[in-house]
N, C-alpha and C positions, 0 to 999 in steps of 0.2 A: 401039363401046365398051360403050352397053349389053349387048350381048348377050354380052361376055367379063365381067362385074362379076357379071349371071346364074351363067353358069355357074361364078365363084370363090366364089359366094354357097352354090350350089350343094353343089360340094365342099367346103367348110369345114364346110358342116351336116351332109353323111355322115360325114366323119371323128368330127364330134363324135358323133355317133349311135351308129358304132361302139364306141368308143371306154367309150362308159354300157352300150351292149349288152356288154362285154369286162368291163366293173368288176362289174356287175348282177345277182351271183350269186343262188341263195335265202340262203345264210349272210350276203351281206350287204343283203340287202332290210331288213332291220327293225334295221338298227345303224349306231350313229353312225361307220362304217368306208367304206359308201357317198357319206357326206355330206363326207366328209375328201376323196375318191377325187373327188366329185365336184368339190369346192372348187378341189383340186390343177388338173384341166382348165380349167378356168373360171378361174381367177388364178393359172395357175404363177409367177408373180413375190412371192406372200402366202404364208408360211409356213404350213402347216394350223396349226390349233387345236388343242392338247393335252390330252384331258381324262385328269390324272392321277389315281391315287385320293385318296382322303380317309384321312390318317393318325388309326388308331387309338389313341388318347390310351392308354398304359399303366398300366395299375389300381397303387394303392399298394398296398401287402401289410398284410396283413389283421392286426390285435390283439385278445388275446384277454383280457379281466380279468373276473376272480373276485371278486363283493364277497363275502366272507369270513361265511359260514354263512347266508348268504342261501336262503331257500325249505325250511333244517333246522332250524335251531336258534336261540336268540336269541344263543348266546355269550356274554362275560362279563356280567353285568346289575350295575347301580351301584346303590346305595340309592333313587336317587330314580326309579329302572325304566330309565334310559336304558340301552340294548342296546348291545353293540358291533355285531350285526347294523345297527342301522339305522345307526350311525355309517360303515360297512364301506361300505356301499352308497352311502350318501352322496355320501362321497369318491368312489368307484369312478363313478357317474355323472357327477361334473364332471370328471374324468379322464378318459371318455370324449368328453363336449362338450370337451373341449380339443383332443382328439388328432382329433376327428370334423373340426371349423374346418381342423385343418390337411391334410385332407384325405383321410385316414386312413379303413379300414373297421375299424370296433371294435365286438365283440362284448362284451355285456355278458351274464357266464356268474353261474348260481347257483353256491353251495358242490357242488351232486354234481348240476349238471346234465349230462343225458344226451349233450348233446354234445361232453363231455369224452375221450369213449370214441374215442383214435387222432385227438384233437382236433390240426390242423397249421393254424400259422400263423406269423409271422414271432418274435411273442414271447407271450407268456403272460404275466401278471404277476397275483397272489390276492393280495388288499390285505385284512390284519388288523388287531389293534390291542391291546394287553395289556389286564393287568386291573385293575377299578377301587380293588381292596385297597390299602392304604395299607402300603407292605413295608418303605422306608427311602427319605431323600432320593435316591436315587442310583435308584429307578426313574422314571426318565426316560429318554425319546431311544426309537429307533427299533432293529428288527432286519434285516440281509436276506440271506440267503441264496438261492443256487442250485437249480435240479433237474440232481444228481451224473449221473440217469441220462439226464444229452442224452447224443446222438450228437456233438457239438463241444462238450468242456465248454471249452473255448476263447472259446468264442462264450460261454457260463452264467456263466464269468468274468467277462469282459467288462459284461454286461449287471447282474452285481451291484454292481462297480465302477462303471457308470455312475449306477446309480439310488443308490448311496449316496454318491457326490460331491455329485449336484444335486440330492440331497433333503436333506438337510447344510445345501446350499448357499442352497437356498430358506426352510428352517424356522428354522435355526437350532440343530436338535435333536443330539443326540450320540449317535454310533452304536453299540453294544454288541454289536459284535463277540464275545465272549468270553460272553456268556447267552444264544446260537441256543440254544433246543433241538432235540431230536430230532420234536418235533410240526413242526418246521419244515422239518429237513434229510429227514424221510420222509413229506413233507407229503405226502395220496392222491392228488391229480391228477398229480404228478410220475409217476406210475406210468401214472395212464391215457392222456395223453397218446402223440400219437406224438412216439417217441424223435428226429424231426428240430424238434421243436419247442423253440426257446430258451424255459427260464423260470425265474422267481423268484416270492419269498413273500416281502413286505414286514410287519410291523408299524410302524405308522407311529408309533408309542407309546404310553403308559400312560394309561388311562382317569382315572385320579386325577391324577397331575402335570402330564401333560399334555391337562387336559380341555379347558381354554381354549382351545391353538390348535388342538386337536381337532374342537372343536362349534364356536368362533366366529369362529376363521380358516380352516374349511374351506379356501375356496380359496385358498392360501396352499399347506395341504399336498395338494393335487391336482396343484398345479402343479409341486411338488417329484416328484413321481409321475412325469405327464406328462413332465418333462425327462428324468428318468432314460430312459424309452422314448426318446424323443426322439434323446437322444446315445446309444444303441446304434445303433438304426435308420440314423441319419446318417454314423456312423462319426467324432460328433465328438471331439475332442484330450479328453483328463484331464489334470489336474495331477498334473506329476511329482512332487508333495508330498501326494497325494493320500492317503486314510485306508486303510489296510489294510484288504482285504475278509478275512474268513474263511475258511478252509480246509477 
């Protein structure tokens, strides 16, 4: 009996010999293809081990905001020096740390920075703010219009209607639809932009009536900003009573 256990011992190890000599290629000497092959002979009753890849998390699309005469000009200036520039920027930074949190890549663009040139990204949005003269009760609230010249003014719709519900919604302020001007509707980045780029041009309001929740509720009006992005980007619901955007 010894001597048949020998020789079953025997043949059991050539088979297996074979067997790694047959799997043992150079392509798979140095990958984890041999170790699978070899697992398989050694435990046919153990299912190999799977090394699947590791999923690529998908980047969010990219935002791009303009604080409004930043690195040109000071823009409107008020009696006591305060700039719309720094007000512009202000806000335009805590709009970015908002949309940044929610994971968001945002670029934070001067008034005629360079990279404006065929600039694409998911939205664009230049944040201004009127002037600080004192014209009549009724300058107050907010402006916002489109760039006419996207490739989906569909989308430019959209994206004005959103930012002017939820910034409405968050300030409190009244939108003035009917005093756009033309510094707005042919605002210059609309031009240098590429034409697949959604954008608007906000004034968030008047330096004079609304200096207050301007300067001291900042974030207040960043976050009326920020939503407006926000509900384009998400594709969330308007109200069907929602304020007429401009034409």
């Amino acid at each position: 009996m010894t001597f048949f256990r020998a020789v079953q011992t025997v043949v059991t190890v050539a088979v297996v010999m074979a067997t790694l000599f047959t799997i043992w290629t150079p392509a798979s000497l140095f990958s984890n293809s041999l170790a699978e092959k070899m697992q398989v002979v050694l435990n046919p009753d153990q299912p190999p081990v799977q090394n699947w890849p590791t999923a690529t998390p998908r980047p969010q699309p990219n935002i791009g905001l303009v604080a409004g005469h930043w690195g040109n000009d000071s823009g409107a200036v008020c009696p006591d020096d305060l700039t719309e520039a720094e007000v512009n920027l202000k806000i335009a930074t805590l709009v970015q740390q908002i949309l940044t949190q929610e994971g968001y890549q945002v670029d934070l663009l001067k008034e005629f920075d360079h990279k404006l040139l065929e600039y694409q990204a998911q939205v664009l949005v230049s944040i201004h703010n009127d002037s600080c003269d004192y014209v009549n009760d009724e300058a107050t609230g907010f402006k916002v219009t489109a760039a006419k010249s996207s490739a989906y003014p569909e989308k430019a719709s959209r994206l004005t209607a959103c930012l002017v519900e939820r910034y409405q919604t968050a300030t409190g302020l009244t939108y003035h639809y009917n005093s756009i001007t033309t510094d707005m509707t042919e605002y210059h980045a609309f031009d240098e932009i590429n034409t697949s780029t959604t954008a608007a041009i906000i004034e968030t309001g008047f330096l004079n009536l609304d200096r207050q929740i301007l300067t001291e509720k900042t974030d207040l009006v960043a976050k009326g900003v920020a939503d407006g992005i926000l509900c384009y980007l998400r594709n969330e619901a308007l109200s069907p009573t929602a304020t007429p955007v401009a034409p």
